[in-house]
LUMVEX-662437 format. One record per residue: residue number from 0; residue in three letters; x, y, z of N, C-alpha, C, O in turn. Coordinates in nm, 2 decimals, always signed. Layout:
N
+-----+------+--------+--------+--------+--------+--------+--------+--------+--------+--------+--------+--------+--------+
|  nr | rest |   n.c1 |   n.c2 |   n.c3 |  ca.c1 |  ca.c2 |  ca.c3 |   c.c1 |   c.c2 |   c.c3 |   o.c1 |   o.c2 |   o.c3 |
+-----+------+--------+--------+--------+--------+--------+--------+--------+--------+--------+--------+--------+--------+
| NUM |  ALA |      X |      Y |      Z |      X |      Y |      Z |      X |      Y |      Z |      X |      Y |      Z |
...
+-----+------+--------+--------+--------+--------+--------+--------+--------+--------+--------+--------+--------+--------+
END
This chain:
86
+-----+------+--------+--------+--------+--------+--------+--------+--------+--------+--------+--------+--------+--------+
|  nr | rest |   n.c1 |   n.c2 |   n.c3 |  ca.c1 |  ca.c2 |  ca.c3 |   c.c1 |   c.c2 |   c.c3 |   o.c1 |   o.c2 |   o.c3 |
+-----+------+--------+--------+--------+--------+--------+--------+--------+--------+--------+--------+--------+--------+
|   0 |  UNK |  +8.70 |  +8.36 |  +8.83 |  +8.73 |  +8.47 |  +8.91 |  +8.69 |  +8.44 |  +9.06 |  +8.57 |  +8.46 |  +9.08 |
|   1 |  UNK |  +8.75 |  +8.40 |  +9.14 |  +8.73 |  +8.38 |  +9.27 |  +8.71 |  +8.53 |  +9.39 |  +8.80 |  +8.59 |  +9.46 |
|   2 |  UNK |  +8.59 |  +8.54 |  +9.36 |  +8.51 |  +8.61 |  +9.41 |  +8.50 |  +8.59 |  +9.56 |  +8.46 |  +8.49 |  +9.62 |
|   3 |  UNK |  +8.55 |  +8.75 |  +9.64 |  +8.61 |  +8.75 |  +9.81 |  +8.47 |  +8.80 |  +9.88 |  +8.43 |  +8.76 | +10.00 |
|   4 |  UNK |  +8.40 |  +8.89 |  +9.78 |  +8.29 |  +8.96 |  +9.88 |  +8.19 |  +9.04 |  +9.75 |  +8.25 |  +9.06 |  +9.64 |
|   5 |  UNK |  +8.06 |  +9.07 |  +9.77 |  +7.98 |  +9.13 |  +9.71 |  +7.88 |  +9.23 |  +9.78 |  +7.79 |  +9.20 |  +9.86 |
|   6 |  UNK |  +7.93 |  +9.34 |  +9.74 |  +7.78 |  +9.42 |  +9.77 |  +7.76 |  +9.55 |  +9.72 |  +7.85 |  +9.63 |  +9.68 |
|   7 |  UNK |  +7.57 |  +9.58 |  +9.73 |  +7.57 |  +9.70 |  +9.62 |  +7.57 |  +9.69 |  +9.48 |  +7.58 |  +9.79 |  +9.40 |
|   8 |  UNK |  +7.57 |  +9.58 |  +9.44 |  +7.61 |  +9.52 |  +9.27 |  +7.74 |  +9.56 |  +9.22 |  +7.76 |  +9.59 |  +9.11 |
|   9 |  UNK |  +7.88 |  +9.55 |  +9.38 |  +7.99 |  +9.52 |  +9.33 |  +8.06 |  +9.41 |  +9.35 |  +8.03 |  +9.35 |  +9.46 |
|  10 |  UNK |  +8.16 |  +9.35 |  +9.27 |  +8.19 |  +9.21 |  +9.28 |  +8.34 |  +9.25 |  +9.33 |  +8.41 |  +9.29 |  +9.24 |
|  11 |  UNK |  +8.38 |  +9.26 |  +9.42 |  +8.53 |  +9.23 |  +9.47 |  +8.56 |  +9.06 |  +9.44 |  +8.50 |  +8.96 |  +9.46 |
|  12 |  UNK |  +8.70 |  +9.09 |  +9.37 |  +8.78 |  +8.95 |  +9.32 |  +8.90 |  +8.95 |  +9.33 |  +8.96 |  +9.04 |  +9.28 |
|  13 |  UNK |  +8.99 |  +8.84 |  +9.38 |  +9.16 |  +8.80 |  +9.32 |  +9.15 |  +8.70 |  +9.26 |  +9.06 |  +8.63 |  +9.26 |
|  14 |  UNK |  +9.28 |  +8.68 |  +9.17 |  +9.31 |  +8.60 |  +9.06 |  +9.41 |  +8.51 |  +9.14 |  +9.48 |  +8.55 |  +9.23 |
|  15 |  UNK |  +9.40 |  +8.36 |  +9.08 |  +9.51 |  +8.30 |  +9.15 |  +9.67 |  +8.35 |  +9.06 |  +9.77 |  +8.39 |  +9.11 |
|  16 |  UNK |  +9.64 |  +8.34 |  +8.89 |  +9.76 |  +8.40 |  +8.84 |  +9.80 |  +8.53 |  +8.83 |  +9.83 |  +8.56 |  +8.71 |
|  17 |  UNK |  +9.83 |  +8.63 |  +8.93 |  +9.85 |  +8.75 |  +8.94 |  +9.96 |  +8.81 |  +8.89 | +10.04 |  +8.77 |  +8.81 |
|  18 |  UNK |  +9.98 |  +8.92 |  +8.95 | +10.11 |  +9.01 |  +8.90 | +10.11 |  +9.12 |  +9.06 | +10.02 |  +9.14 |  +9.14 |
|  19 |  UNK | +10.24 |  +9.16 |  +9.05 | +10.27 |  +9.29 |  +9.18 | +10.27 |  +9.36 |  +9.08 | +10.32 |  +9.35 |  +8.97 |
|  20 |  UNK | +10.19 |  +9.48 |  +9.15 | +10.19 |  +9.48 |  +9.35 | +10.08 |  +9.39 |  +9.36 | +10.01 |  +9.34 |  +9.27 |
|  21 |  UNK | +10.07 |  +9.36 |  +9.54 |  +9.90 |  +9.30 |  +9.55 |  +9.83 |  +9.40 |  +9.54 |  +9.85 |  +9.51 |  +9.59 |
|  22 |  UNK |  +9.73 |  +9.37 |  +9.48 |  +9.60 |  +9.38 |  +9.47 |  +9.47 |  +9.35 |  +9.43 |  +9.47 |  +9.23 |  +9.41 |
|  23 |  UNK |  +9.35 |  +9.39 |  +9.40 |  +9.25 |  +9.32 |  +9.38 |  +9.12 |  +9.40 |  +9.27 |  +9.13 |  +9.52 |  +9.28 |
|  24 |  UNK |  +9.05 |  +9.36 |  +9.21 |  +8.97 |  +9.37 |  +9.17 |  +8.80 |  +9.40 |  +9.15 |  +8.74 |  +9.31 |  +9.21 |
|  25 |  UNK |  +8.72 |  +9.51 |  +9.09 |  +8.61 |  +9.56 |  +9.17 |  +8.55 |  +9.62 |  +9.02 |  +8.58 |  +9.72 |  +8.95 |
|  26 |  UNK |  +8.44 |  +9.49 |  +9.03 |  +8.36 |  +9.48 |  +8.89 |  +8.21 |  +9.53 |  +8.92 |  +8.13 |  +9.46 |  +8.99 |
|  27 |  UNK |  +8.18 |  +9.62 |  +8.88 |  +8.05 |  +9.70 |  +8.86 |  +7.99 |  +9.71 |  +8.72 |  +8.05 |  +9.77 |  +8.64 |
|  28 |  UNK |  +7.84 |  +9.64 |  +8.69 |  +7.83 |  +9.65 |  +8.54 |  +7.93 |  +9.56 |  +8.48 |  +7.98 |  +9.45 |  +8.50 |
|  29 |  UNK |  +7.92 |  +9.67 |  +8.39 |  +8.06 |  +9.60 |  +8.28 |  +8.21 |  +9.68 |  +8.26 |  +8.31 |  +9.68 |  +8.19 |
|  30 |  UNK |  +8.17 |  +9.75 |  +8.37 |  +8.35 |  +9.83 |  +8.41 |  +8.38 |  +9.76 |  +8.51 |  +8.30 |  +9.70 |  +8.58 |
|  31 |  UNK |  +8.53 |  +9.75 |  +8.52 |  +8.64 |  +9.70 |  +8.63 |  +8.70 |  +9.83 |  +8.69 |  +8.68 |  +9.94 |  +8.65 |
|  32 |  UNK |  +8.80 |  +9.79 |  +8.81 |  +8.89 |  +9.87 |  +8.80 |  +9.00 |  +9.80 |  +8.91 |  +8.95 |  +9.76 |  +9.02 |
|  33 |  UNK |  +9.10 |  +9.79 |  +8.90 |  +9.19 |  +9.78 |  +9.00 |  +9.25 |  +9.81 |  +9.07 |  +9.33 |  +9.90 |  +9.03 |
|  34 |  UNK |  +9.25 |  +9.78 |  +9.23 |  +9.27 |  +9.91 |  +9.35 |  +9.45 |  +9.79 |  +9.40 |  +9.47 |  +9.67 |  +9.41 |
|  35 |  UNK |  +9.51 |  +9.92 |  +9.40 |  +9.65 |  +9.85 |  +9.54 |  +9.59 |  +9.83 |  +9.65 |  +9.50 |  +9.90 |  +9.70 |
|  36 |  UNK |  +9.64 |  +9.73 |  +9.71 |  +9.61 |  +9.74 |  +9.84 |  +9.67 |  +9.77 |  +9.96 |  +9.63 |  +9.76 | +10.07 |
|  37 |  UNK |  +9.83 |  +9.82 |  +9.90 |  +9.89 |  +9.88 | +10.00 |  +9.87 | +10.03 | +10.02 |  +9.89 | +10.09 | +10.13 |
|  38 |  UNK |  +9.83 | +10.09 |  +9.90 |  +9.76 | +10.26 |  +9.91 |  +9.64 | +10.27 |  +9.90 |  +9.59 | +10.38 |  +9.91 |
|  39 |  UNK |  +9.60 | +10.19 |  +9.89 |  +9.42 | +10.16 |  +9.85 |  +9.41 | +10.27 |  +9.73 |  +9.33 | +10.35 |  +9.78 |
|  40 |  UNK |  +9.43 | +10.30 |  +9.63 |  +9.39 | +10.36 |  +9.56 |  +9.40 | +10.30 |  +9.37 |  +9.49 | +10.23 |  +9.33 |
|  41 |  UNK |  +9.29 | +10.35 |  +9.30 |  +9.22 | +10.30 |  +9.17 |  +9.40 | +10.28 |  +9.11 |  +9.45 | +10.39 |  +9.07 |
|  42 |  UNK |  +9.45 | +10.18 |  +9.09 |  +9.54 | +10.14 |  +8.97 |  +9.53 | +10.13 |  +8.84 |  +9.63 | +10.15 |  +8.78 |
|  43 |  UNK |  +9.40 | +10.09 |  +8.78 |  +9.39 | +10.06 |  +8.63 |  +9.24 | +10.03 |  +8.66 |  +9.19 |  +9.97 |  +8.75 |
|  44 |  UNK |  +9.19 | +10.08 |  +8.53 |  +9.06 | +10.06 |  +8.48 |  +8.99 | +10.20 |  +8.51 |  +9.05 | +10.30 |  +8.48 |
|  45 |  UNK |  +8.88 | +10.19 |  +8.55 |  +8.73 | +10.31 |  +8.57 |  +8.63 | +10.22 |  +8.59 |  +8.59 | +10.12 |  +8.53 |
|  46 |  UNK |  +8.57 | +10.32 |  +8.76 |  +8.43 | +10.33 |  +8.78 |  +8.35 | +10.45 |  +8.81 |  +8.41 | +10.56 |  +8.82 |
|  47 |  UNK |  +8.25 | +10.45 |  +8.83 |  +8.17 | +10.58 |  +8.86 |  +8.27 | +10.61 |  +8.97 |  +8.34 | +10.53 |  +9.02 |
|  48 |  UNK |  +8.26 | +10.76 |  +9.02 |  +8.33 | +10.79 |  +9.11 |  +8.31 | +10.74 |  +9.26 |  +8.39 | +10.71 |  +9.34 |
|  49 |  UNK |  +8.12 | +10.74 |  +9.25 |  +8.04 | +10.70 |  +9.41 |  +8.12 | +10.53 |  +9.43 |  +8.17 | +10.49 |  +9.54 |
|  50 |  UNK |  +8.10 | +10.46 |  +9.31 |  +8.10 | +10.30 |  +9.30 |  +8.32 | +10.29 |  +9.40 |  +8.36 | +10.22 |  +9.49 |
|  51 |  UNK |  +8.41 | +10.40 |  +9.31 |  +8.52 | +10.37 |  +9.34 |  +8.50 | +10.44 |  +9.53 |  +8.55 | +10.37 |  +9.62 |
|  52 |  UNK |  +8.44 | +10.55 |  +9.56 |  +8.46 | +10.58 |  +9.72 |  +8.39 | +10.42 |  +9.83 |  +8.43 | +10.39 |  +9.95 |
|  53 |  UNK |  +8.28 | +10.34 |  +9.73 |  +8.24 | +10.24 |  +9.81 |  +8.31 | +10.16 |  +9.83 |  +8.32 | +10.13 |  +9.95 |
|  54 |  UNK |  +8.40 | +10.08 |  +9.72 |  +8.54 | +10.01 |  +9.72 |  +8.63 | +10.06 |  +9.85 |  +8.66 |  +9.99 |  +9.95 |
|  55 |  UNK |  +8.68 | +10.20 |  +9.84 |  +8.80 | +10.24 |  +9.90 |  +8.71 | +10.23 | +10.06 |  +8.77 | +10.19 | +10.16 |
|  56 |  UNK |  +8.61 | +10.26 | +10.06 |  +8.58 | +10.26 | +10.20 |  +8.58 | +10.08 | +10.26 |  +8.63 | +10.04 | +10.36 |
|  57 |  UNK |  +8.52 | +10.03 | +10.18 |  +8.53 |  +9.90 | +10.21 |  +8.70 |  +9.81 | +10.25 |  +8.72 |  +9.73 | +10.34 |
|  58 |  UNK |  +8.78 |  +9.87 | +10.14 |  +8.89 |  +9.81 | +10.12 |  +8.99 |  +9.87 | +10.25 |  +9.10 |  +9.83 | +10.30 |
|  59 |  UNK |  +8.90 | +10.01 | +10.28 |  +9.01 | +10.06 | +10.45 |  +8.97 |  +9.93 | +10.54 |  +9.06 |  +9.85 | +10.54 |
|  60 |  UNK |  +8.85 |  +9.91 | +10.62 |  +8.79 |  +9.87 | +10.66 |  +8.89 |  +9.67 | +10.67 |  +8.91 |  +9.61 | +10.78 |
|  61 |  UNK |  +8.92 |  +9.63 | +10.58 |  +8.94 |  +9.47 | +10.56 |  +9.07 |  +9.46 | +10.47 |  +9.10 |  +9.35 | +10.41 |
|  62 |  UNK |  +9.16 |  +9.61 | +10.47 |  +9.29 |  +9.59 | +10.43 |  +9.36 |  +9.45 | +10.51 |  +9.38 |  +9.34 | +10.44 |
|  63 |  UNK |  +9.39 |  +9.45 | +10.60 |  +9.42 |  +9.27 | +10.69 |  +9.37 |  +9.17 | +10.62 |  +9.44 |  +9.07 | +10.61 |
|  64 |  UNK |  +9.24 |  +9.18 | +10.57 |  +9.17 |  +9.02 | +10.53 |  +9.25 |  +9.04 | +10.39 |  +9.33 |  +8.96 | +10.37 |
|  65 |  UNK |  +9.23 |  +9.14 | +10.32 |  +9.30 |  +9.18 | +10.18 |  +9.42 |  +9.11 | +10.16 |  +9.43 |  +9.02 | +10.08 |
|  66 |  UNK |  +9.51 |  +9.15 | +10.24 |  +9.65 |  +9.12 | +10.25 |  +9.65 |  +8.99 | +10.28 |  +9.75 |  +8.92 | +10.23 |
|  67 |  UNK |  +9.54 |  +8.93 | +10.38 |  +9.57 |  +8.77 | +10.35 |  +9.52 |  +8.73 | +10.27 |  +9.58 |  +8.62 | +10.27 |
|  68 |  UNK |  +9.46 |  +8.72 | +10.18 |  +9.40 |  +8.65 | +10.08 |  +9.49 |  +8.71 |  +9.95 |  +9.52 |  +8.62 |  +9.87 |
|  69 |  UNK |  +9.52 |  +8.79 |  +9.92 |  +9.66 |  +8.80 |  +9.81 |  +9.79 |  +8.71 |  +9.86 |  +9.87 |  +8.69 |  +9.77 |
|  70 |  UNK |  +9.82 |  +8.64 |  +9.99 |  +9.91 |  +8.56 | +10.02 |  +9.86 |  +8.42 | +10.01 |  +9.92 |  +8.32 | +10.01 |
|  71 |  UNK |  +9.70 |  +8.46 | +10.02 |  +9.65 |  +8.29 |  +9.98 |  +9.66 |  +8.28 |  +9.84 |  +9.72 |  +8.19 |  +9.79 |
|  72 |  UNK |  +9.60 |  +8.38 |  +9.77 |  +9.61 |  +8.40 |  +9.61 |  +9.78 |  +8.33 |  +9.53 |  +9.81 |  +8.26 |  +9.43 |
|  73 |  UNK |  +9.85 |  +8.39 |  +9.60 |  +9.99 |  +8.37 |  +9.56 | +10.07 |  +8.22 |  +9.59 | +10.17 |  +8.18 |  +9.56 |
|  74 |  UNK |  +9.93 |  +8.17 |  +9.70 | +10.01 |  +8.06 |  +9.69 |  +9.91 |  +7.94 |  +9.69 |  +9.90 |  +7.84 |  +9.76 |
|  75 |  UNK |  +9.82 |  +7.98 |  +9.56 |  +9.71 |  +7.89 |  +9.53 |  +9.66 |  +7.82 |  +9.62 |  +9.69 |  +7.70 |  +9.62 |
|  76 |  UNK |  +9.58 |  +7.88 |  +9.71 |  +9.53 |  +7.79 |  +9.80 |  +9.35 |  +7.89 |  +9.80 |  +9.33 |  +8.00 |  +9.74 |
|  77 |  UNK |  +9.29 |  +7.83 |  +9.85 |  +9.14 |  +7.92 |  +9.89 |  +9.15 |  +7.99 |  +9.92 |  +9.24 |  +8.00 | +10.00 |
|  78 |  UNK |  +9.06 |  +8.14 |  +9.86 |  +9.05 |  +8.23 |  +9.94 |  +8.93 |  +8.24 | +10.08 |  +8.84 |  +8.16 | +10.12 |
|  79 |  UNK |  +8.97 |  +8.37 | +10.12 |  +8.85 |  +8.38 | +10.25 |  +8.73 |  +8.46 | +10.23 |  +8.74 |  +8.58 | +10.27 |
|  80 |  UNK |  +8.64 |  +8.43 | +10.19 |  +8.50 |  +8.51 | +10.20 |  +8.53 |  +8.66 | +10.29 |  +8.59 |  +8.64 | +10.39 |
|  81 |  UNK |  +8.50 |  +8.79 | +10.28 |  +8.51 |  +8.90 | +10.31 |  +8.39 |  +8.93 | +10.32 |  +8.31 |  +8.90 | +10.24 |
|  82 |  UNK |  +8.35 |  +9.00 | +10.47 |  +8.23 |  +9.10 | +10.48 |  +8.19 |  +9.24 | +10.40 |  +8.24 |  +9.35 | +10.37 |
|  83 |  UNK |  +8.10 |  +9.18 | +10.37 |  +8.03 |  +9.33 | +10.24 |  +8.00 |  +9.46 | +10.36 |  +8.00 |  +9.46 | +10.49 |
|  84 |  UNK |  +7.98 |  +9.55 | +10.27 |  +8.01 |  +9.65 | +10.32 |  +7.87 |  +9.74 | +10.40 |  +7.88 |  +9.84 | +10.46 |
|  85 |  UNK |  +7.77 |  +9.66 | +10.37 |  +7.67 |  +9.64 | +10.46 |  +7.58 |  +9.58 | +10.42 |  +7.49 |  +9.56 | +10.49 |
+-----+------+--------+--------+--------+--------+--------+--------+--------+--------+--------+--------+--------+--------+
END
């Protein structure tokens, strides 16, 4: 799981073998959940509600870095380390 950013005891991640739409991944605990990154909003899975507003605030914030690193993702190359959310 190539892990973009961490913080708060959440693990933001992309997969090099994906699927569309882009987006990415946001592991708390032992729940997931998957956010689009073109609407920013929860696609599949469940987290606490506070844990999904800290994702979405984060993922406003570095939608651009997002969007590049699903274009690195897609074409197997490294991803870019992402700024946590404080």
């Amino acid at each position: 799981m190539p892990e973009i950013s961490r913080f708060l005891g959440i693990i933001i991640a992309m997969y090099y073998q994906e699927h569309q739409p882009p987006h990415f991944h946001a592991k708390y605990g032992d729940q997931t959940g998957v956010f689009s990154i073109a609407d920013l909003k929860l696609i599949e899975g469940s987290l606490p509600n506070r844990v999904i507003s800290l994702v979405l605030e984060w993922a406003f914030e570095h939608r651009d870095e997002l969007k590049d690193d699903w274009e690195l993702a897609m074409a197997k190359k490294p991803l870019h380390k992402i700024s946590p959310l404080v």
